[in-house]
N, C-alpha and C positions, 0 to 999 in steps of 0.2 A: 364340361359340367352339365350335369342332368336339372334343371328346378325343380322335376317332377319327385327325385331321388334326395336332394337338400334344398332346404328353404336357407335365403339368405335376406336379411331385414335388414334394418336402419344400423342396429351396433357391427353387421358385415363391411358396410360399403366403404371403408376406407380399406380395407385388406385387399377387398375385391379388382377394387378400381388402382391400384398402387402400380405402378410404370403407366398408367395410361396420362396423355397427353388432353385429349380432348374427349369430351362425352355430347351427344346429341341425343336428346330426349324427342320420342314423337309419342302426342295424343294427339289424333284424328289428321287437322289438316296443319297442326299448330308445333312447333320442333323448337326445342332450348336447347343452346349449346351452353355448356360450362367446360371453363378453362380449369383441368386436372390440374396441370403444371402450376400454374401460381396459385391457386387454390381460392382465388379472391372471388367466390360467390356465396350468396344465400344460403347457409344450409339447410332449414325449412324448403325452400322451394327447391332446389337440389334430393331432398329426398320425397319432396310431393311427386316431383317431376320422372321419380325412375321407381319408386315403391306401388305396388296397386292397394286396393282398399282392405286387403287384406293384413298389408305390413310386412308384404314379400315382395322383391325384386318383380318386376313388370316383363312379361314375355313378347315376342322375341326379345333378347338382350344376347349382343355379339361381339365380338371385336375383331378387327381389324387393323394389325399393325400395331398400334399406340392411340387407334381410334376407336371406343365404347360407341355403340349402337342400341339403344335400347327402347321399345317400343316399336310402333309400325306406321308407315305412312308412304301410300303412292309416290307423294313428291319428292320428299326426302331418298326414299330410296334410289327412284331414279338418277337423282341429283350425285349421292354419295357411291354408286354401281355403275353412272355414267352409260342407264341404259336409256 
């Protein structure tokens, strides 16, 4: 998927995110994980957490397996790339 090619908003992310297991959100130094599978989070904070100000998906955003990545952060990446 290109973001630059399609925008995907708030009424996308359940299509989007559909087989995934786990999502981790990073802004700056701060990372939310929501549990795909049972579904039992916030959705307000769920789409604060991976939409930017504009009401489009937040870049980088990647997956992994049945792991969503979305956002950027030193820590995190290290932690989930095990560099």
């Amino acid at each position: 998927m290109d973001a630059r090619k399609e925008r995907y908003g708030a009424k996308d992310l359940d299509a989007l995110f559909d087989g995934g297991t786990k999502l981790i959100a990073v802004r700056g130094k701060k990372a939310q994980t929501f549990d795909l599978k049972k579904g039992e989070y916030d959705r307000a904070a769920f789409e604060k957490a991976v939409l930017g100000p504009t009401g489009n998906l937040r870049a980088p955003t990647m997956r992994m397996g049945k792991t969503w990545l979305v956002g950027y952060g030193d820590e995190t990446y290290a932690e989930v790339f095990g560099a």
